[in-house]
Backbone as XML, in Angstrom:
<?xml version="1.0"?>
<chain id="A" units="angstrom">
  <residue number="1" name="UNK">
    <atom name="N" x="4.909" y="-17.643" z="-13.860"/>
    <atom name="CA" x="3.532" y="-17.278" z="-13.666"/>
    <atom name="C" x="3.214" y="-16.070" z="-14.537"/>
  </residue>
  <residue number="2" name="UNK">
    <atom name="N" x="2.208" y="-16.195" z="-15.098"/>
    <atom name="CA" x="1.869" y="-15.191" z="-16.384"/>
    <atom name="C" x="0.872" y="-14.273" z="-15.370"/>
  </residue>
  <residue number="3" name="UNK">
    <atom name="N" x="1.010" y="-12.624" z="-15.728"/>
    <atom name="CA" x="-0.215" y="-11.755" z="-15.042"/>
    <atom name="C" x="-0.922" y="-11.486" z="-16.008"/>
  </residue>
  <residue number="4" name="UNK">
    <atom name="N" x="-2.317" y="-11.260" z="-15.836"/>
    <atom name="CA" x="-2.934" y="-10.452" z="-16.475"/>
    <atom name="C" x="-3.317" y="-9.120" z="-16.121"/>
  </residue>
  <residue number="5" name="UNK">
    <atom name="N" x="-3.050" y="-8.253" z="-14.982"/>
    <atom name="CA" x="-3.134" y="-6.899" z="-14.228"/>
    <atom name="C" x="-2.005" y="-6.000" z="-15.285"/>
  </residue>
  <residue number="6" name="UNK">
    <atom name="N" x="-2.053" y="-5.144" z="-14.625"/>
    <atom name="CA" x="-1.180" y="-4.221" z="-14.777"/>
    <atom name="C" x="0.012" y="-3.949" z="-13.354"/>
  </residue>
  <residue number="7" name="UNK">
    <atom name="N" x="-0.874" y="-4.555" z="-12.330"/>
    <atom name="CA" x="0.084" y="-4.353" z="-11.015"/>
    <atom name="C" x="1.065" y="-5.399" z="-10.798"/>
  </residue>
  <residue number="8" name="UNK">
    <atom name="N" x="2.495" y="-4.951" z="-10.116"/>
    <atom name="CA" x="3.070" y="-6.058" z="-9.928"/>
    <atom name="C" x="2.795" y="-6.690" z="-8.584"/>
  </residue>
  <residue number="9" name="UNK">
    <atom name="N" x="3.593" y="-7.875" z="-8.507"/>
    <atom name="CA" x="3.463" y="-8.734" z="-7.689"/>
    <atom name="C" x="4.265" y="-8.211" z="-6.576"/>
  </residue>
  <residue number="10" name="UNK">
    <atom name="N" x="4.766" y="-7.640" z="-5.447"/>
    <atom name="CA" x="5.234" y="-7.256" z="-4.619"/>
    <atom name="C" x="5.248" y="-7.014" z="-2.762"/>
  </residue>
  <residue number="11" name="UNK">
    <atom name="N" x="6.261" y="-7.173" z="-2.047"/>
    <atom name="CA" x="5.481" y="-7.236" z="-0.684"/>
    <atom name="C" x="5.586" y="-5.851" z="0.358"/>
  </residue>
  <residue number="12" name="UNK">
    <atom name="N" x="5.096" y="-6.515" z="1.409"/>
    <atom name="CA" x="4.444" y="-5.040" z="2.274"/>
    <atom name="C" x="5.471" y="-4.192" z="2.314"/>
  </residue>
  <residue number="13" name="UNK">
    <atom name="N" x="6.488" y="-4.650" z="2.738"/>
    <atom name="CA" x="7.608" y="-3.897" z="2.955"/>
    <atom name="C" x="8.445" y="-2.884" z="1.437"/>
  </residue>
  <residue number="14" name="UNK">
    <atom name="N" x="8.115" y="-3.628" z="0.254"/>
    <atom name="CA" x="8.525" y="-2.961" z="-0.665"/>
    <atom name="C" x="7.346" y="-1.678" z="-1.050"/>
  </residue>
  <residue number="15" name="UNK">
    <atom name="N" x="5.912" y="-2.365" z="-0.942"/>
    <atom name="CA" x="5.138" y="-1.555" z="-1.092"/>
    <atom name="C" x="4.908" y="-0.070" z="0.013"/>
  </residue>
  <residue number="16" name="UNK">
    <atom name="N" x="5.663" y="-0.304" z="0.960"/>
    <atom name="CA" x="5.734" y="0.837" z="2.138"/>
    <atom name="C" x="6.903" y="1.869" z="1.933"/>
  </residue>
  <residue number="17" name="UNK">
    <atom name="N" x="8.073" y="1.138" z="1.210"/>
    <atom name="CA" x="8.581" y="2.117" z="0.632"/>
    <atom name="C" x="8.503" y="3.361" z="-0.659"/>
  </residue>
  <residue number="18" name="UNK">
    <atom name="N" x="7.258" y="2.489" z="-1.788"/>
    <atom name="CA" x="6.851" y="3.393" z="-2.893"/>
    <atom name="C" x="5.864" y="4.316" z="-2.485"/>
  </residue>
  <residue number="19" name="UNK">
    <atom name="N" x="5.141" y="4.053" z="-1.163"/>
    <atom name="CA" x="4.391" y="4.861" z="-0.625"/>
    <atom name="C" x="4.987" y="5.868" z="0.272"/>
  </residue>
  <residue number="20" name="UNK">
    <atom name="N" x="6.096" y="5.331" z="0.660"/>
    <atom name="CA" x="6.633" y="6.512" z="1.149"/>
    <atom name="C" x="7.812" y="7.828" z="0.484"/>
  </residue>
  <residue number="21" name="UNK">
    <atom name="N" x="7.912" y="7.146" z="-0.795"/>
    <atom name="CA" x="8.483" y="7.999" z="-1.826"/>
    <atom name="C" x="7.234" y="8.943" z="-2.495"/>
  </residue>
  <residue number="22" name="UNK">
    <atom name="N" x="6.093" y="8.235" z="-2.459"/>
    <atom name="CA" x="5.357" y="9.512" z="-3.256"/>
    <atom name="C" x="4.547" y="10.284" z="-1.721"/>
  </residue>
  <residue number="23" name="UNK">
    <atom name="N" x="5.231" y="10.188" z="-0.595"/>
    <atom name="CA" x="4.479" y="11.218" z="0.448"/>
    <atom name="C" x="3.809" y="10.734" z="1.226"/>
  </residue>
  <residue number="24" name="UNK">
    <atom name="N" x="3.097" y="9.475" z="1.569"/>
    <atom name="CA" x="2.566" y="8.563" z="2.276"/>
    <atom name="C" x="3.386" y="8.670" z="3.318"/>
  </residue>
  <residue number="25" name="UNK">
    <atom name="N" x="2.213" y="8.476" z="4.642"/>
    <atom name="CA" x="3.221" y="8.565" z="5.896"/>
    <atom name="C" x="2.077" y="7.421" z="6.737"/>
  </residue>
  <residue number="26" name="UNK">
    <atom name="N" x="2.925" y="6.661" z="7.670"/>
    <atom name="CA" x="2.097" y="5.896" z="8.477"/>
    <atom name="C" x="1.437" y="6.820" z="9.455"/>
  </residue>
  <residue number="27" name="UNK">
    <atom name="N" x="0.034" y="7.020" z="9.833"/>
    <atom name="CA" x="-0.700" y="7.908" z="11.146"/>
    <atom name="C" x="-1.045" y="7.554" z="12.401"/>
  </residue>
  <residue number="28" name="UNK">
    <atom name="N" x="-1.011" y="5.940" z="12.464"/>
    <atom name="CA" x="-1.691" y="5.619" z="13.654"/>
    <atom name="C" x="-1.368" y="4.113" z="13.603"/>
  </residue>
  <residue number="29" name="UNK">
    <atom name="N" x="-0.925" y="3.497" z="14.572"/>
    <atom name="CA" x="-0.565" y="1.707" z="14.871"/>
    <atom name="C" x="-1.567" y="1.179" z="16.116"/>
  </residue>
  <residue number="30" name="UNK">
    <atom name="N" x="-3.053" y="1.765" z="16.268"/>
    <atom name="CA" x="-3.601" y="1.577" z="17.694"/>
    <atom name="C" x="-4.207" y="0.428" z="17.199"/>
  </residue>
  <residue number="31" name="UNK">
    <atom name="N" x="-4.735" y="0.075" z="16.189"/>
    <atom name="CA" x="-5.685" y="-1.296" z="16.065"/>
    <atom name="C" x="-4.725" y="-1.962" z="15.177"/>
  </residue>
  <residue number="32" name="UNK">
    <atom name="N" x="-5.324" y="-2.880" z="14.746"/>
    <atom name="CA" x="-4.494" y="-4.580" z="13.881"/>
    <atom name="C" x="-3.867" y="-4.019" z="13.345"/>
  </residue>
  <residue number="33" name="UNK">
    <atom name="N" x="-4.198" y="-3.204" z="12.333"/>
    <atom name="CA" x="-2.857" y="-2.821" z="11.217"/>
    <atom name="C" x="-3.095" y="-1.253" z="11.160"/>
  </residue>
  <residue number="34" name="UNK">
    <atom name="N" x="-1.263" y="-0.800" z="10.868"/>
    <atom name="CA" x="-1.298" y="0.294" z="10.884"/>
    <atom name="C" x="-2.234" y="1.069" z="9.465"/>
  </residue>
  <residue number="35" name="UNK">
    <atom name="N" x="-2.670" y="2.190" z="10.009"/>
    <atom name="CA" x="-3.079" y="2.987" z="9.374"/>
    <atom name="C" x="-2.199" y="4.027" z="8.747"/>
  </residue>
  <residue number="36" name="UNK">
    <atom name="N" x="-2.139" y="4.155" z="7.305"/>
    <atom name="CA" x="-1.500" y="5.473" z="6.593"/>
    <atom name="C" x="-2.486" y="6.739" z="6.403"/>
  </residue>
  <residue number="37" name="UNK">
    <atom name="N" x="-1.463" y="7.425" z="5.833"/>
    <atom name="CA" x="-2.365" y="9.018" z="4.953"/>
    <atom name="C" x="-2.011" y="9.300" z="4.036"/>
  </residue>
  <residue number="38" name="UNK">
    <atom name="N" x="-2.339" y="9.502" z="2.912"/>
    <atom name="CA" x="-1.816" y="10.371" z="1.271"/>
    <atom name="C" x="-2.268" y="11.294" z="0.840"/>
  </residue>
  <residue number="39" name="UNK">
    <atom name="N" x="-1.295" y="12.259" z="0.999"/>
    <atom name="CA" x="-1.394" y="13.743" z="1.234"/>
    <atom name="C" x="-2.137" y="14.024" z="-0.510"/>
  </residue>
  <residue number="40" name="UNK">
    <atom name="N" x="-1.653" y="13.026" z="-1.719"/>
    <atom name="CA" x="-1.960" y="13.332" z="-2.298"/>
    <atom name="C" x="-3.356" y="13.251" z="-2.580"/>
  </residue>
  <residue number="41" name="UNK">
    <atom name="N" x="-4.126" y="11.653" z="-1.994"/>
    <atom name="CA" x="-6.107" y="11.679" z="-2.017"/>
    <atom name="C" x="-6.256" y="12.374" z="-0.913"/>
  </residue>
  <residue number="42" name="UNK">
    <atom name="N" x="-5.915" y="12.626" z="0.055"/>
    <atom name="CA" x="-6.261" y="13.229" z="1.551"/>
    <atom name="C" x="-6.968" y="11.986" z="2.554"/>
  </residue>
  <residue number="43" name="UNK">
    <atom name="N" x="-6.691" y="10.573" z="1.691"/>
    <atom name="CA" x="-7.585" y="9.379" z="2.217"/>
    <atom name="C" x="-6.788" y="8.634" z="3.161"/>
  </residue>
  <residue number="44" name="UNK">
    <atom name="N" x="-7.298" y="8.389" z="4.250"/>
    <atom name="CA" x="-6.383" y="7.498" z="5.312"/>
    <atom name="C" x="-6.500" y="5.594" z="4.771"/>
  </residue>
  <residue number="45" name="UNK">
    <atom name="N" x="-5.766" y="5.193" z="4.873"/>
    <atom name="CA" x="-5.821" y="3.325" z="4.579"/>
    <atom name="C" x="-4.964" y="2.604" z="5.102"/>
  </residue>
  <residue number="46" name="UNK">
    <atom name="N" x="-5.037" y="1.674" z="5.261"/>
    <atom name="CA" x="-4.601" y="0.485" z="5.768"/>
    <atom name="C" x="-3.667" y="-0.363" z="5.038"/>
  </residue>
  <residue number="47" name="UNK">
    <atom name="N" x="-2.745" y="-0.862" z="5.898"/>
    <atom name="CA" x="-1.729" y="-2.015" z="5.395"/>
    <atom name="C" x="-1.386" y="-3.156" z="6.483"/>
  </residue>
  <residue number="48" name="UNK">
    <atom name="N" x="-1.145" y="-4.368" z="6.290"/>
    <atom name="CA" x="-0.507" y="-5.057" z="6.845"/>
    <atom name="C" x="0.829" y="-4.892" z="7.752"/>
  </residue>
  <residue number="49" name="UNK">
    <atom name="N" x="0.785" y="-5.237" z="8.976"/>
    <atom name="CA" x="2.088" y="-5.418" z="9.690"/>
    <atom name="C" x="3.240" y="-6.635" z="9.416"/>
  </residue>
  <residue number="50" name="UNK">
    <atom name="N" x="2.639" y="-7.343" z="8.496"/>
    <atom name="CA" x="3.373" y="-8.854" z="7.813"/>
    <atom name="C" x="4.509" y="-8.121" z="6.688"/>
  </residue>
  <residue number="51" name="UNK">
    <atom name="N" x="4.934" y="-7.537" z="6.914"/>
    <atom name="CA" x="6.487" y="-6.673" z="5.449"/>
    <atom name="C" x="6.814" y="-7.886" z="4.904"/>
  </residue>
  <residue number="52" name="UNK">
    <atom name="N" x="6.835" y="-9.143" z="5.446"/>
    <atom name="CA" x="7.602" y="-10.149" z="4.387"/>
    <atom name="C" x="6.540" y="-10.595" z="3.345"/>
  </residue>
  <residue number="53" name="UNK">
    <atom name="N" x="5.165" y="-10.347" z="3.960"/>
    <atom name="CA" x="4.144" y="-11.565" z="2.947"/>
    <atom name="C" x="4.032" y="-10.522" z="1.763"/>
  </residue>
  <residue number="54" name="UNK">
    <atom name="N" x="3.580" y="-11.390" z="0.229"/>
    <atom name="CA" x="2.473" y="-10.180" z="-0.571"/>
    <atom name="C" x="1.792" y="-9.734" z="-0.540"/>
  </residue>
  <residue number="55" name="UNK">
    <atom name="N" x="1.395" y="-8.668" z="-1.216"/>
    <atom name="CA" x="0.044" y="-8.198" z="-1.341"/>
    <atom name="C" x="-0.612" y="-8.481" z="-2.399"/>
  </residue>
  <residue number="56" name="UNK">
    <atom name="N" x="-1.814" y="-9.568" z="-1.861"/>
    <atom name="CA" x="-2.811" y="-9.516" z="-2.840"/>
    <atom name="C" x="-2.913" y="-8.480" z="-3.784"/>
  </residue>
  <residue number="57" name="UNK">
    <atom name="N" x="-3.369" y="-8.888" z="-4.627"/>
    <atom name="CA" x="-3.462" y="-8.278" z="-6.353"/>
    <atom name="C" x="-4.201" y="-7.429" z="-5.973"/>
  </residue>
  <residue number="58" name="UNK">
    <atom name="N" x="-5.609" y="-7.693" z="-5.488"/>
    <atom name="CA" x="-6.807" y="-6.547" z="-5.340"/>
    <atom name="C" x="-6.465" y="-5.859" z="-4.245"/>
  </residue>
  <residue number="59" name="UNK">
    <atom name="N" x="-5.989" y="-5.993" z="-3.260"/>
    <atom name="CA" x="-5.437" y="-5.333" z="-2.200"/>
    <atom name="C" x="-4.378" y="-4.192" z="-2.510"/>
  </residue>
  <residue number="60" name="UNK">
    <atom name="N" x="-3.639" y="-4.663" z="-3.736"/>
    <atom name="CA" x="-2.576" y="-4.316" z="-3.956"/>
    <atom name="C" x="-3.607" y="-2.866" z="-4.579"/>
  </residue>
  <residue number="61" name="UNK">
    <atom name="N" x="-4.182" y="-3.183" z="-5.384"/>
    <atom name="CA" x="-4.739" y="-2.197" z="-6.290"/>
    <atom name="C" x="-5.510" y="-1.209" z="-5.386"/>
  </residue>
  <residue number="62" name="UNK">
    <atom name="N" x="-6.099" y="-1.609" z="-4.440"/>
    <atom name="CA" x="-7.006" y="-0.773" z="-3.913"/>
    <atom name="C" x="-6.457" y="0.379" z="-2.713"/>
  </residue>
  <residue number="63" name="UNK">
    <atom name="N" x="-5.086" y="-0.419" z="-2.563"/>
    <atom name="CA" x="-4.285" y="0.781" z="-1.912"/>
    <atom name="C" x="-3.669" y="1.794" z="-2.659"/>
  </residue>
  <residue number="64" name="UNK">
    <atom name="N" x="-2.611" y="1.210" z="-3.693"/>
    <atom name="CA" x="-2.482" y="1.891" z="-4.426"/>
    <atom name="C" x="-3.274" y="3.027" z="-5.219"/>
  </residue>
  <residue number="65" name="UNK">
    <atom name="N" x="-4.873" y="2.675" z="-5.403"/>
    <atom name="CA" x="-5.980" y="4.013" z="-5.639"/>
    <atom name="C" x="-6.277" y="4.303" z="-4.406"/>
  </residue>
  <residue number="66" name="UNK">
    <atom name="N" x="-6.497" y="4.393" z="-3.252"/>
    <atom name="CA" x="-6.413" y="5.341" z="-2.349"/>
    <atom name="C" x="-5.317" y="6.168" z="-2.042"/>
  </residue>
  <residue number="67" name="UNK">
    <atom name="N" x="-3.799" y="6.055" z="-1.934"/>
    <atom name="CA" x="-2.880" y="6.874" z="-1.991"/>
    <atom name="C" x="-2.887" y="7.463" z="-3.728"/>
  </residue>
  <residue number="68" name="UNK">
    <atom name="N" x="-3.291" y="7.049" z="-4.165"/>
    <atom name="CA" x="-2.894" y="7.654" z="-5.676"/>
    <atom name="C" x="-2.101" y="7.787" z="-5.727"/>
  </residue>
  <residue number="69" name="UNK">
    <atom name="N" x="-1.052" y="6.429" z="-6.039"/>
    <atom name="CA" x="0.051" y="6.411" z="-6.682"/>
    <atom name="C" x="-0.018" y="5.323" z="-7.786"/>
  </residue>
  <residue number="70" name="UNK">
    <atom name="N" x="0.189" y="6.142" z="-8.794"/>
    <atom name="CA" x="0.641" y="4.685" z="-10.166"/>
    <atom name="C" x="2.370" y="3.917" z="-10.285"/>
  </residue>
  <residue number="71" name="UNK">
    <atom name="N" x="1.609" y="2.841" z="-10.400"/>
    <atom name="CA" x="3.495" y="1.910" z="-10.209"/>
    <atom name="C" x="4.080" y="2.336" z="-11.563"/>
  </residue>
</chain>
């Protein structure tokens, strides 16, 4: 499968660990999916409780710019 992004293809569980290498911490598990924080935007966001499935491309991206972290 050919990309045209810049992001890779990757799942929740891998993506919870690059977030938690650049400072990302989970804040809150009270509704559907847990909620994070990134100390580095100061922005709280959301992820999936599914660690095995992917993350959508745009999903992928739009978390990744709220924690501000580049892959």
């Amino acid at each position: 499968m050919q990309s045209d992004s810049k992001e890779e293809v990757m799942k929740y569980s891998e993506l919870m660990k690059v977030l938690r290498r650049a400072g990302c911490y989970e804040k809150d598990r009270k509704g559907r999916h847990p909620k994070w924080y990134s100390p580095i935007t100061g922005k709280d966001f959301y992820l999936s409780h599914h660690e095995k499935e992917e993350v959508p491309r745009g999903t992928l991206g739009g978390i990744l710019r709220d924690a501000g972290v580049k892959l």
